[in-house]
The first five atom37 places (N, CA, C, CB, O) and aatype in JSON, in Angstrom:
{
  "aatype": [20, 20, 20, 20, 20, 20, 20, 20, 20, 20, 20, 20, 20, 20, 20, 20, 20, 20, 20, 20, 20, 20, 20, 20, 20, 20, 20, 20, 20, 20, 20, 20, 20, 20, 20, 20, 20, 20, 20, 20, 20, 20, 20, 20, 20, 20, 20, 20, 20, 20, 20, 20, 20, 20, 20, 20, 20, 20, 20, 20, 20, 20, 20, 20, 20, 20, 20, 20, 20, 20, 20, 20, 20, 20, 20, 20, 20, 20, 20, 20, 20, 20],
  "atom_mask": [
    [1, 1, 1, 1, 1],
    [1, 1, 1, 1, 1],
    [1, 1, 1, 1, 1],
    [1, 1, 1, 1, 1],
    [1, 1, 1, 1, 1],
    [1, 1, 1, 1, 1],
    [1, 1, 1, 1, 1],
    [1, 1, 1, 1, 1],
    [1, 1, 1, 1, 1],
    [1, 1, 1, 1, 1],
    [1, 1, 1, 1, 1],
    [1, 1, 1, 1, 1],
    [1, 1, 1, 1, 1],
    [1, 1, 1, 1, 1],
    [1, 1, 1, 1, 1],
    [1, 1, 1, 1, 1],
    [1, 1, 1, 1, 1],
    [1, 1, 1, 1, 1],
    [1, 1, 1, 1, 1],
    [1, 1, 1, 1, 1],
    [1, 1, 1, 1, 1],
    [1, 1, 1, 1, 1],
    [1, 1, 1, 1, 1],
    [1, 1, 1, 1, 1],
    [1, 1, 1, 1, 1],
    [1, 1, 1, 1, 1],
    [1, 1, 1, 1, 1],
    [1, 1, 1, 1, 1],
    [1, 1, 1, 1, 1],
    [1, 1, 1, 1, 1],
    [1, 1, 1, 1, 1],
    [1, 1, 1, 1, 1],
    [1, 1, 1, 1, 1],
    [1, 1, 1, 1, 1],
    [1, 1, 1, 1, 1],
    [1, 1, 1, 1, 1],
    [1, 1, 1, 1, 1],
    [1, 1, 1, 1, 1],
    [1, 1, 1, 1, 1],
    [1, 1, 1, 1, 1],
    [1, 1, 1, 1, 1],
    [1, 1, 1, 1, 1],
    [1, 1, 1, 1, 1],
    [1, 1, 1, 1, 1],
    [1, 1, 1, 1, 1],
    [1, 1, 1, 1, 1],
    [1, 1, 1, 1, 1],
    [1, 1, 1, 1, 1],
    [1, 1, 1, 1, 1],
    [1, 1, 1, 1, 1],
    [1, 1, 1, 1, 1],
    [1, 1, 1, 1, 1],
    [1, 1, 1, 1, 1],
    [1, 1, 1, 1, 1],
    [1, 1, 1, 1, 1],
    [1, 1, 1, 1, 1],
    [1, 1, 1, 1, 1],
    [1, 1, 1, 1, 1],
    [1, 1, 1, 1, 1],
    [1, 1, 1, 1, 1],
    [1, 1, 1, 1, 1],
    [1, 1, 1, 1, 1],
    [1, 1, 1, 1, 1],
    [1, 1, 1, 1, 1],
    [1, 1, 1, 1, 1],
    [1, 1, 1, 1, 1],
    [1, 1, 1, 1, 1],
    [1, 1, 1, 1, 1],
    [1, 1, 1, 1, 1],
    [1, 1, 1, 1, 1],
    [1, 1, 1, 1, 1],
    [1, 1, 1, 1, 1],
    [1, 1, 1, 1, 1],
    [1, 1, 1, 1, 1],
    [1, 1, 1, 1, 1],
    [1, 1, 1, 1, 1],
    [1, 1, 1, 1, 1],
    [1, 1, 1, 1, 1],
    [1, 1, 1, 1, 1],
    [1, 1, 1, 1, 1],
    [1, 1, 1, 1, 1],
    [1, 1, 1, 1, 1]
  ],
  "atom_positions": [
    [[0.82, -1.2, 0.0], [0.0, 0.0, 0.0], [0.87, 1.26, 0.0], [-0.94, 0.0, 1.21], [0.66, 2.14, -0.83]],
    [[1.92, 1.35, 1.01], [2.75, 2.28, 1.2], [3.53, 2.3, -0.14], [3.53, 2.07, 2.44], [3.6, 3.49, -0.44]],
    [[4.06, 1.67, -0.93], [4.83, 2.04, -2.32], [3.97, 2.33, -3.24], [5.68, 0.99, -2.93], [4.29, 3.25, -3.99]],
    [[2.53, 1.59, -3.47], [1.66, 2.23, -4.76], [1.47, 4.0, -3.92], [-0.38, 1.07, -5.12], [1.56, 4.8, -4.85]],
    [[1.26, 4.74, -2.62], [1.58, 5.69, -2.49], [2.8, 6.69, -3.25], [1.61, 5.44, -1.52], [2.85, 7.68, -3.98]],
    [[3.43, 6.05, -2.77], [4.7, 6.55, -2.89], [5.3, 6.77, -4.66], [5.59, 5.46, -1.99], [6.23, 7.47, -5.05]],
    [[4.52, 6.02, -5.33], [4.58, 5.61, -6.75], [4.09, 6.72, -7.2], [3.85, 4.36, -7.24], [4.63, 7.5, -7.98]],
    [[2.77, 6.82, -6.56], [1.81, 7.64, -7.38], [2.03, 8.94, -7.02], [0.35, 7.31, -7.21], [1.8, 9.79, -7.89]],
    [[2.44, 9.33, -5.91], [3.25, 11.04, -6.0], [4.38, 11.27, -6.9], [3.97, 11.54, -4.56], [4.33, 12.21, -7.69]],
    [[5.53, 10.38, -6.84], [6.4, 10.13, -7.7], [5.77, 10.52, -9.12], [6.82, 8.73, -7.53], [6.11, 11.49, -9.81]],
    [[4.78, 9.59, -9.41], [4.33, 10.26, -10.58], [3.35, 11.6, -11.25], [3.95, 9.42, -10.91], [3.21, 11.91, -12.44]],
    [[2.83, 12.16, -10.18], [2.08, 13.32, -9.89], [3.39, 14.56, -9.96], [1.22, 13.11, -8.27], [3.27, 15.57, -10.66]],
    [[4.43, 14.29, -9.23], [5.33, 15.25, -8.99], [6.01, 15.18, -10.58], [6.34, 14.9, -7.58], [6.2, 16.31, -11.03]],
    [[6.43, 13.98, -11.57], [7.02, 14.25, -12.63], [6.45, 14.84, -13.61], [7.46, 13.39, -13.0], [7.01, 15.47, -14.5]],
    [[4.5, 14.51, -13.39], [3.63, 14.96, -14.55], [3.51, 16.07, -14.55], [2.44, 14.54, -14.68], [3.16, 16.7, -15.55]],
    [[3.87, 16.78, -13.04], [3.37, 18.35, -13.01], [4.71, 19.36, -13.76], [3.08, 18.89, -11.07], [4.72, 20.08, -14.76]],
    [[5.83, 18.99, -12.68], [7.03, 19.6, -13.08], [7.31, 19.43, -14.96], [8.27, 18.79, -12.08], [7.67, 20.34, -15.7]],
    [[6.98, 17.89, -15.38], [7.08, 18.17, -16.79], [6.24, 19.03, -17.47], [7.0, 17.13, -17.43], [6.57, 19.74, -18.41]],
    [[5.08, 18.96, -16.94], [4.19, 20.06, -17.74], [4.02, 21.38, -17.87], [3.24, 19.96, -17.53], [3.66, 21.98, -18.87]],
    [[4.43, 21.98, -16.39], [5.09, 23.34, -16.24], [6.26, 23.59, -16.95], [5.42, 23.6, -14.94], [6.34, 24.72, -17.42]],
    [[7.3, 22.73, -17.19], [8.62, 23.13, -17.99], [7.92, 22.74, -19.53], [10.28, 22.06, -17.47], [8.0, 23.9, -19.94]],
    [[7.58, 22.32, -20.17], [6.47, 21.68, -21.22], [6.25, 22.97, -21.68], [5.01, 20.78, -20.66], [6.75, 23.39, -22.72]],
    [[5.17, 23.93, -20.59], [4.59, 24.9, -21.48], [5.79, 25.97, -21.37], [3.0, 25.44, -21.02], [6.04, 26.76, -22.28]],
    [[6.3, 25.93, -20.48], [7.49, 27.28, -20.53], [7.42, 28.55, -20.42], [8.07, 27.44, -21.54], [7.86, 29.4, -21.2]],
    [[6.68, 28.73, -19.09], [6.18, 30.26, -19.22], [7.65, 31.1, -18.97], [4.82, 30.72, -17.88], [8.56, 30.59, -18.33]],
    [[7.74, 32.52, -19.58], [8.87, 33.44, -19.66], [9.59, 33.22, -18.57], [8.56, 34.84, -19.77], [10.76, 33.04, -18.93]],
    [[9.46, 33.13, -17.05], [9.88, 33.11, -16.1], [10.81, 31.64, -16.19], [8.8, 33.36, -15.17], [12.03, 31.77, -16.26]],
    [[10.25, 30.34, -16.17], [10.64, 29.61, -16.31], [12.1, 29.63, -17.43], [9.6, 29.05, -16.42], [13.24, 29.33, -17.07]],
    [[11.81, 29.92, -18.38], [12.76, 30.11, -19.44], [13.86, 31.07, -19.16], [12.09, 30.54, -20.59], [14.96, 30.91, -19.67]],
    [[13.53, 32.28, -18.19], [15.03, 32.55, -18.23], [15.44, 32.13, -16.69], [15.43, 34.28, -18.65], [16.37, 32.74, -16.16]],
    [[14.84, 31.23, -16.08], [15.44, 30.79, -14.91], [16.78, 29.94, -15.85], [14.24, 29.78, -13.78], [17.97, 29.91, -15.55]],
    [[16.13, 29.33, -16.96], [16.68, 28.17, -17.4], [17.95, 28.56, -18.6], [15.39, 27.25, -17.99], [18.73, 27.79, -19.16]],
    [[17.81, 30.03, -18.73], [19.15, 31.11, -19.48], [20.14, 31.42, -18.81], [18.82, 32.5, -19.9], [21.33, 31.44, -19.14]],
    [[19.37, 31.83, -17.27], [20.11, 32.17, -15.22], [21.43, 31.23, -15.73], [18.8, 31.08, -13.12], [22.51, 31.62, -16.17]],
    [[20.76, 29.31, -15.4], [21.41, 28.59, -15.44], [22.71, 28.3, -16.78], [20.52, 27.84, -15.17], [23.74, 27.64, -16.69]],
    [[22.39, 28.78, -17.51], [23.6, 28.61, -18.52], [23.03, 27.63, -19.75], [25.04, 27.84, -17.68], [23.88, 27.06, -20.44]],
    [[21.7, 27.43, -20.02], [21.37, 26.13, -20.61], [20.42, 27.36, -21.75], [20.41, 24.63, -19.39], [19.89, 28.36, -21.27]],
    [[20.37, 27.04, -23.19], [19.35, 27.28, -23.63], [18.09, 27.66, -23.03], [19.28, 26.54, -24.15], [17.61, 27.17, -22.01]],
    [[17.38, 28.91, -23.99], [16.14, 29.23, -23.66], [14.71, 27.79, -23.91], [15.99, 30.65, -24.65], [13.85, 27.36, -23.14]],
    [[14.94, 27.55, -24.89], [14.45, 26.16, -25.08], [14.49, 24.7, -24.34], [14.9, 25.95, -26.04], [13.73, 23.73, -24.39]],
    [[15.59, 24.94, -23.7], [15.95, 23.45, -22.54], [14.71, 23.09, -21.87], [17.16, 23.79, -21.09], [14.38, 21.91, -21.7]],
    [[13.86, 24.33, -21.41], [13.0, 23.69, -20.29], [12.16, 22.49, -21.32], [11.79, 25.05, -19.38], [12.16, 21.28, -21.08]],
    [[11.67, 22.98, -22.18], [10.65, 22.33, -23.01], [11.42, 20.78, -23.22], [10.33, 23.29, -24.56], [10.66, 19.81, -23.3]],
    [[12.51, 20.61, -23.28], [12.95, 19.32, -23.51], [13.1, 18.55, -22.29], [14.12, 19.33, -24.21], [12.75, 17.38, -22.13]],
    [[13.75, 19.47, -21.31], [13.46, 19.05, -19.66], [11.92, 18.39, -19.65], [13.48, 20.66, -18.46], [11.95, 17.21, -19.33]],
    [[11.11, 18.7, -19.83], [9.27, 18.97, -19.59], [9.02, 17.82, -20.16], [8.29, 20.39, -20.43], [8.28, 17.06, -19.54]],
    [[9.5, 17.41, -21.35], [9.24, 15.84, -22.25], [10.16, 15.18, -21.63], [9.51, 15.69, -24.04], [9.61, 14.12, -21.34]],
    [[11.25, 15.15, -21.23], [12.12, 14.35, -20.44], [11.11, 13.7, -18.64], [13.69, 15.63, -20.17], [10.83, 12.6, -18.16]],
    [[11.0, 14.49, -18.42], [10.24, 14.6, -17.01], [8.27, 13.84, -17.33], [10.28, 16.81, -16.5], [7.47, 13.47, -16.47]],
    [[8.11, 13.86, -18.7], [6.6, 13.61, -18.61], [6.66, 12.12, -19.16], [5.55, 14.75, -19.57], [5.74, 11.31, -19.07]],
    [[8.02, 11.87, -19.79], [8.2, 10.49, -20.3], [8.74, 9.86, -19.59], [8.75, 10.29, -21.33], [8.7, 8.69, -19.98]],
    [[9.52, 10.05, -18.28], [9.52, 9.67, -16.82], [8.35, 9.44, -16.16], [10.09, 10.57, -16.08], [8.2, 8.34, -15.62]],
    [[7.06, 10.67, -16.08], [5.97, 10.21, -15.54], [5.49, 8.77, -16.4], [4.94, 11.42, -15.57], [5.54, 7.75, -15.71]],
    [[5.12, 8.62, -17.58], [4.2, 7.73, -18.12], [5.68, 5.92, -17.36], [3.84, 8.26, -20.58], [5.43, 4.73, -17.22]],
    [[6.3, 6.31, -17.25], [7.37, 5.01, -17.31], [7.1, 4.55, -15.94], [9.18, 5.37, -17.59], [6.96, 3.36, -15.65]],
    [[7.03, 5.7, -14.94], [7.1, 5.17, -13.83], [5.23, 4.85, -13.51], [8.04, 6.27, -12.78], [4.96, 4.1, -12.57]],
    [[4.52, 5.23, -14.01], [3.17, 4.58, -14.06], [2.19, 3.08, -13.9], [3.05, 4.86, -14.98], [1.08, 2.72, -13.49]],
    [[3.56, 2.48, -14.59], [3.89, 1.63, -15.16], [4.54, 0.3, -14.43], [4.53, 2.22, -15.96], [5.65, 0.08, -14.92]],
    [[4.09, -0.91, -13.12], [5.19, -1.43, -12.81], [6.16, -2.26, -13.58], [4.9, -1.94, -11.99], [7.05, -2.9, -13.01]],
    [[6.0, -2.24, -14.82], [7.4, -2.89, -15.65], [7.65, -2.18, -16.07], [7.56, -3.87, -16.55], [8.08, -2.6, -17.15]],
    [[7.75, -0.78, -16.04], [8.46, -0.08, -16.56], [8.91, 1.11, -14.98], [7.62, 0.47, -18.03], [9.81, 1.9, -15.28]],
    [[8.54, 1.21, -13.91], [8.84, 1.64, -12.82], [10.63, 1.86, -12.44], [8.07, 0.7, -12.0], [10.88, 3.01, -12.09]],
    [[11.56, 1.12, -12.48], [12.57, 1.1, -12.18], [13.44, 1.77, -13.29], [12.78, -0.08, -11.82], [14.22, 2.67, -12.97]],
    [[13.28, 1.23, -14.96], [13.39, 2.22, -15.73], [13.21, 3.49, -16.18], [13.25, 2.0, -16.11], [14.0, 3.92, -17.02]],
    [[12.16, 4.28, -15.71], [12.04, 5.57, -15.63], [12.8, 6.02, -14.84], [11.0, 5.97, -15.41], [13.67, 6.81, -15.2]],
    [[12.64, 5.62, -13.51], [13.53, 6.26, -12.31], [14.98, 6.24, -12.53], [13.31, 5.51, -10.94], [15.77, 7.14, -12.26]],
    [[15.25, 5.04, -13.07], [17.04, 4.97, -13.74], [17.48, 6.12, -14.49], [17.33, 3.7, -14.93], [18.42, 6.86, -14.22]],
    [[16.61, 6.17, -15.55], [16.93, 7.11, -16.36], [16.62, 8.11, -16.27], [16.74, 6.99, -17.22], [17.04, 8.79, -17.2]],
    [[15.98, 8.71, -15.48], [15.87, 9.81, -14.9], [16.93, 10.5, -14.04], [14.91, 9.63, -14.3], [17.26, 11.66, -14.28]],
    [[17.53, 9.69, -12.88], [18.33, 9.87, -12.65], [19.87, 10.2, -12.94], [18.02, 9.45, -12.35], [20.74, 10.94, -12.47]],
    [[19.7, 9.01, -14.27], [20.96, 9.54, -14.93], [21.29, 10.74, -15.77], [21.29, 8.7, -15.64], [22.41, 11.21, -16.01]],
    [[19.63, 11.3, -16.34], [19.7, 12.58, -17.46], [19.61, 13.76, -16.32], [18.18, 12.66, -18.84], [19.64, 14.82, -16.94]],
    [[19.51, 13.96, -15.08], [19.49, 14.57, -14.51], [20.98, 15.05, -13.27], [18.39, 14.15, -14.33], [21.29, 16.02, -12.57]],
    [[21.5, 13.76, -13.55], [22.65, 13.46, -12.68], [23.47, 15.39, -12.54], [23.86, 11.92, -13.7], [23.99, 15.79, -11.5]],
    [[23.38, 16.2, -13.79], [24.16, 17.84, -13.4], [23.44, 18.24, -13.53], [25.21, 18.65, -13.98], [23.44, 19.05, -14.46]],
    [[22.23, 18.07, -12.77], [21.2, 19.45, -12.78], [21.5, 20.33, -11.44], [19.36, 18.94, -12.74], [21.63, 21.56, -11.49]],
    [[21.62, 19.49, -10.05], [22.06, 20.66, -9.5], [23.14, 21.34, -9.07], [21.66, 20.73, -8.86], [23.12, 22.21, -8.2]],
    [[24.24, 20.9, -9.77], [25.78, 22.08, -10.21], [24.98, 23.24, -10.95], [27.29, 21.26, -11.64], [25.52, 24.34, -11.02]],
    [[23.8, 23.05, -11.46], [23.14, 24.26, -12.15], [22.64, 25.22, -11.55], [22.22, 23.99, -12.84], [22.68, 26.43, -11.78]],
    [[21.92, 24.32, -10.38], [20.74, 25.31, -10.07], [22.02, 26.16, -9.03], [18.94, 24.46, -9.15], [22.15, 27.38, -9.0]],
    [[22.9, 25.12, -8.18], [23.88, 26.11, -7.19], [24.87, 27.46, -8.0], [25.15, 24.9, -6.38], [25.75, 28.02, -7.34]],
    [[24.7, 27.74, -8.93], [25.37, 28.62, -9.0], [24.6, 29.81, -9.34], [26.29, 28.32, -9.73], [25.16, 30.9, -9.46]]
  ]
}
């Protein structure tokens, strides 16, 4: 009971954050210029993060999203600290 919890925020938290970086409002976008990355990054961040949500949805596909998630994300926050 406690992991289909835990699953399903997991996936609430990737669907939202992808969809907010997805649409890319101005603010978002130059947080994401701040950081040193293209004005466009978020939007690929946003499909990165929503194709994480649908994976981890998923229990055969659960451990693979989260993998790879982790790994495309592995220098995101050397980004955000500076």
């Amino acid at each position: 009971m406690l992991h289909t919890i835990f699953i399903w925020l997991v996936f609430a938290g990737f669907a939202g954050a992808g969809l907010f970086n997805a649409i890319g409002p101005a603010a978002q976008q130059e947080s994401f210029v701040r950081w040193g990355y293209p004005r466009w990054w978020c939007r690929t961040t946003g499909l990165l993060e929503l194709a994480t949500a649908a994976l981890v949805a998923f229990p055969a596909t659960q451990t693979a999203g989260l993998f790879c998630h982790s790994r495309a994300t592995s220098k995101e926050p050397a980004a955000v600290l500076h």
